[in-house]
C-alpha positions, 0 to 999 in steps of 0.5 A: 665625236662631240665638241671637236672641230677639225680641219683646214679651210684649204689644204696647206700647199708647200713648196710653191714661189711666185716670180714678180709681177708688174702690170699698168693700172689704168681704170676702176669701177664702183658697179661691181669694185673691179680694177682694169689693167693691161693684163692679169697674166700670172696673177693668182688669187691671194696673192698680196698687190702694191699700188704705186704712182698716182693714186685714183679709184679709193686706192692707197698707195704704197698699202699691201693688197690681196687678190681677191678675185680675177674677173677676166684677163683685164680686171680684178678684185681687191681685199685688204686681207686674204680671203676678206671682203673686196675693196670698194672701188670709186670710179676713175681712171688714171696710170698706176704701177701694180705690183705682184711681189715674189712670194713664197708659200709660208711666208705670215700673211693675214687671212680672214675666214668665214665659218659658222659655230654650232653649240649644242648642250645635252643641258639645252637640247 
């Protein structure tokens, strides 16, 4: 019962593949890091995103993303990793092309999670 840690963050999940998604990105917003597009239909948090054509907001072109929150059908959150802190967004408006690649669970992705650590030593207590 002492000096184990056991367990997973999330349960892994087999067997699940995303078809691609393509949606039109037409505005950012620094109050609350938010990015506006024309629909975040099939969207899923963690899923990585591809930027492409004309850059505004704070956004790297061509750079892999991760969803990091769906806020509503029309706007989302970015992080540079999956489960890491959101991107922060200048604001702006502008065209660009959001890509959602197809994916299937299992494939390597970088993943940030959070935890506390407490020791404890019958030679400190």
């Amino acid at each position: 019962s002492d000096g184990i840690i056991r367990g997973y963050p999330n349960q892994p999940i087999s067997n699940i593949s995303y078809p691609q998604v393509n949606s039109s990105i037409t505005q950012t917003s620094a109050v609350d890091n938010t990015i506006t597009c024309l629909s975040t239909l099939n969207f899923s948090v963690g899923r990585p995103i591809i930027f492409t054509g004309t850059s505004f907001g704070g956004i790297v072109p061509n750079q892999t993303y991760y969803i990091k929150t769906i806020e509503s059908a029309t706007t989302f959150t970015i992080s540079t990793t999956q489960n890491g802190s959101p991107v922060s967004m200048i604001n702006d408006t502008g065209f660009m092309v959001a890509t959602l690649p197809a994916v299937n669970f299992g494939q390597s992705t970088s993943r940030t999670y959070s935890f506390l650590l407490g020791l404890q030593s019958p030679a400190t207590a």
